[in-house]
C-alpha positions in Angstrom: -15.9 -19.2 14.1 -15.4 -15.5 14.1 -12.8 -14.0 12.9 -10.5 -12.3 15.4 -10.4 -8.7 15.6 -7.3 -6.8 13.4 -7.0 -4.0 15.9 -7.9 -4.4 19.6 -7.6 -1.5 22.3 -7.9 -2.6 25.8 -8.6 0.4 28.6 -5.6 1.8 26.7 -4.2 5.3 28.6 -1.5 7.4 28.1 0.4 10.1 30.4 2.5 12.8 28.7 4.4 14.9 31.0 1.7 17.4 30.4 -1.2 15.9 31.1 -2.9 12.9 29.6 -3.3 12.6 25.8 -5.3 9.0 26.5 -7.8 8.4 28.8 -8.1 4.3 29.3 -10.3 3.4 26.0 -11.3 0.5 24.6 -12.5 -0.5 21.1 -11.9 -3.5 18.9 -11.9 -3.6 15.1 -13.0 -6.3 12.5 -10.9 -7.2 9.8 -12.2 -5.7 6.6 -13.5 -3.2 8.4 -13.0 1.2 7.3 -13.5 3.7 11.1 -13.2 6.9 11.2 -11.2 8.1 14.5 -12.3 11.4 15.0 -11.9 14.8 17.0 -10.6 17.8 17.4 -6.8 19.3 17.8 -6.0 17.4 21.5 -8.6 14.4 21.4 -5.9 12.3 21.4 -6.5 10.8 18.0 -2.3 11.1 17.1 -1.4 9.3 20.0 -3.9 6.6 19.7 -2.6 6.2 16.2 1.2 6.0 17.7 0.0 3.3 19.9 -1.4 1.0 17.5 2.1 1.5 15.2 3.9 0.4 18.0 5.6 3.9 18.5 4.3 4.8 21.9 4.1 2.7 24.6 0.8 2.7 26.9 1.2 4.1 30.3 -1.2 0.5 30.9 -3.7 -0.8 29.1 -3.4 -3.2 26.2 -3.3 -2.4 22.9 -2.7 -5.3 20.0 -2.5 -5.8 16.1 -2.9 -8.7 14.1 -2.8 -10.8 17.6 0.6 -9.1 18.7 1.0 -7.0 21.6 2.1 -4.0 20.9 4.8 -2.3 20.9 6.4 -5.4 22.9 5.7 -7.6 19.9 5.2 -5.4 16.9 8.6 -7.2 14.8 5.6 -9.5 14.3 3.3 -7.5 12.5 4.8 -4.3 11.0 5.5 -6.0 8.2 2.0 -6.6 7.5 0.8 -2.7 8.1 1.3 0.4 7.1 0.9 4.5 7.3 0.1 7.8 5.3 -0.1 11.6 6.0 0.6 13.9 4.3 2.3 15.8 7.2 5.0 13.5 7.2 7.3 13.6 4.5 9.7 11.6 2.7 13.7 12.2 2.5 13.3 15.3 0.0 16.7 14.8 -2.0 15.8 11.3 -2.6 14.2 10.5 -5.7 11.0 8.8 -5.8 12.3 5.9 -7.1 14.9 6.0 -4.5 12.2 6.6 -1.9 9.9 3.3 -2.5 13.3 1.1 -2.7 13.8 2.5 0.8 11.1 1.6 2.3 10.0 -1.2 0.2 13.2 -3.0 1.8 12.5 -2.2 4.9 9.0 -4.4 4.7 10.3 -6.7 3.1 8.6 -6.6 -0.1 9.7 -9.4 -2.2 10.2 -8.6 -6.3 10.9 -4.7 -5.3 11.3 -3.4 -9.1 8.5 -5.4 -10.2 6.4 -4.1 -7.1 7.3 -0.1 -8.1 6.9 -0.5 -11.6 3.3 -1.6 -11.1 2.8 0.9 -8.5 4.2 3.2 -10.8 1.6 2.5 -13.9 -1.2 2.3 -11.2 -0.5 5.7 -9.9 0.9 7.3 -13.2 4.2 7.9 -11.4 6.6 7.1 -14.7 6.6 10.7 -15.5 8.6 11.8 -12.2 10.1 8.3 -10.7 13.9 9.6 -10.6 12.6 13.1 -9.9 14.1 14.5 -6.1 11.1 14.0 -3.8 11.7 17.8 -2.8 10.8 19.3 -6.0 6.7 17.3 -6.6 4.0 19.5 -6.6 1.1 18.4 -3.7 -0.8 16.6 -5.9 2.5 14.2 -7.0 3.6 13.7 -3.4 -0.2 12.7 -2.5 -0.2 10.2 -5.1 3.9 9.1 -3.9 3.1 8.7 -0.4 -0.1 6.5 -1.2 2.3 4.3 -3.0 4.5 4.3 0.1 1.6 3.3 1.6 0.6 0.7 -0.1 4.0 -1.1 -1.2 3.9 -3.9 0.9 -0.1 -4.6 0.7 -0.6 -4.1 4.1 -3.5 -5.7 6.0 -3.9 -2.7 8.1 -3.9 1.0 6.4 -4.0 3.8 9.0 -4.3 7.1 7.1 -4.2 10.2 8.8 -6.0 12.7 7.0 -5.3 11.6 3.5 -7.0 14.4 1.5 -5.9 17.6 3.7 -5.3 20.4 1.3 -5.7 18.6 -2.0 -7.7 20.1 -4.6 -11.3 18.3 -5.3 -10.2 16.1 -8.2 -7.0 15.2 -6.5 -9.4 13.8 -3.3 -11.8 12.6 -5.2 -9.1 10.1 -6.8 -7.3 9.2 -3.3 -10.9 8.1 -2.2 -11.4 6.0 -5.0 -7.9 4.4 -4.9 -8.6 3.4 -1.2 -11.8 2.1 -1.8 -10.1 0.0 -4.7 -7.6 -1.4 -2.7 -10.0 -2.2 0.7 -12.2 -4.1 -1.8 -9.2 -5.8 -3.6 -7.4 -6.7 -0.3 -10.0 -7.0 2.6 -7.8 -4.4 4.1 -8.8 -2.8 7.8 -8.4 0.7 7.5 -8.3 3.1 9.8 -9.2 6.9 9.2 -8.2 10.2 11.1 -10.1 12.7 9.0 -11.2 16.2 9.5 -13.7 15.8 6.4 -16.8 14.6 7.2 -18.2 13.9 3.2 -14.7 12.0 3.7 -15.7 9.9 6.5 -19.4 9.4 5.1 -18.1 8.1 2.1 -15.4 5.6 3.3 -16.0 4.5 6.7 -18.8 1.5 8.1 -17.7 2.9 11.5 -17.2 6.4 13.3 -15.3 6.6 16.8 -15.8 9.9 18.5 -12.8 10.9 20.7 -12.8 14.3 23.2 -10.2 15.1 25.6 -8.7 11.7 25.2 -11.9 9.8 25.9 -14.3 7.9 23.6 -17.4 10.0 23.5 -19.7 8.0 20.6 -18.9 5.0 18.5 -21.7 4.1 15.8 -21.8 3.6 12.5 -22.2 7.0 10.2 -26.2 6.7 9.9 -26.9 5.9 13.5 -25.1 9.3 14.3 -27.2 11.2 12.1 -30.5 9.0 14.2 -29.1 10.1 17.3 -28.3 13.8 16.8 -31.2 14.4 14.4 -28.6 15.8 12.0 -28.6 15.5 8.1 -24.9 15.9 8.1 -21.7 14.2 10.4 -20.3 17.8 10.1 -23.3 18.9 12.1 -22.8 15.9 14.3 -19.4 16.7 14.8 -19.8 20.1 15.9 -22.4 18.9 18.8 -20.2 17.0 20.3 -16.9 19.7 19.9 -19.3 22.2 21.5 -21.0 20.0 23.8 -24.3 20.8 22.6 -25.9 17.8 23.2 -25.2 17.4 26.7 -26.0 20.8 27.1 -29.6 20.0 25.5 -30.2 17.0 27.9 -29.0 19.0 31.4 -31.8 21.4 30.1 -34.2 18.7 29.8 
């Protein structure tokens, strides 16, 4: 019998005051699974992101995690997820330390010192655990909030760009932890990235978004097929520009 799917979106819309952000899409993901949820500034990639954390509420539509409805019934299931970006930061006069007790207790992570000190030694984190949050360099609060992240083993990892303005080594090595922990946990991930050597690397699945609508959804090789690219950069950039429906009205 197969499985049923982690992440379910159901003609999902939503209406901001100024204008709509969603546009009614649907898409369901399979556990296990890494997408990509990609677009440019205004796609509505944030706010589809916010839906599926329970954070925003759908002006209709359906959207569900793990089997709950969300954000009705996401007491159920938060436990059970989690977030990262680096554009959201932690309490800065907080040590690190203090930081993963914080939010460790709020998922209800059982064995909370054990669960830090191994996250600690995974990450190499011993060197600035009671260190004020405020004063890491990048690179430390990278490797911090993927800790955050990953405290309560969550089933579901939604990352939004994880790698944005980290040096190439510093990427390279948040890749390879999230690889490591999809294969080790069976994790669904999804991915809001703006780097496409990011996406091709991680991801079985990219979802297209433009002006709050789904435009593609494929997985990374059938794109390149489709668009006769080498490249999902190149990809990308036809559908930002609307090249390729410019190519078929000529046609």
């Amino acid at each position: 019998m197969p499985a049923e799917p982690a992440i379910v979106l159901d003609r999902a819309v939503k209406v901001y005051k100024g204008g709509m952000a969603v546009a009614g899409i649907s898409f369901a993901l399979e556990p296990g699974s890494v997408t990509a949820l990609l677009g440019g500034n205004g796609a509505g990639k944030t706010t589809t992101i916010a839906m599926i954390m329970g954070l925003v509420t759908p002006t209709s539509g359906h959207v569900a995690v793990l089997g709950a409805e969300m954000p009705r019934q996401r007491h159920r299931v938060l436990h059970r997820m989690n977030f990262e970006s680096p554009y959201v930061d932690m309490p800065m006069r907080l040590t690190v330390r203090q930081n993963l007790t914080v939010f460790g207790t709020l998922y209800g992570v059982p064995d909370l010192t054990r669960r830090i000190g191994d996250l600690a030694n995974q990450f190499d984190l011993n060197e600035f655990l009671d260190r004020p949050s405020g004063k890491l360099s990048a690179g430390q609060k990278t490797r911090v909030s993927l800790a955050k992240a990953l405290i309560n083993q969550p089933e579901i990892l939604l990352l939004d760009e994880p790698t944005a303005s980290l040096d190439p080594d510093t990427a390279d090595w948040v890749r390879a932890e999230i690889e490591r922990y999809r294969s080790a946990r069976g994790a669904t991930i999804l991915l809001a990235s703006h780097n496409m050597a990011e996406v091709e690397r991680l991801c079985d699945r990219v979802i297209m978004m433009k002006r709050g609508q789904i435009v593609d959804d494929a997985p990374p090789e059938t794109l390149l097929v489709r668009y006769g690219r080498e490249t999902l950069e190149e990809v990308f950039l036809d559908i930002a520009r609307g090249r390729r429906q410019a190519q078929e009205a000529a046609q």
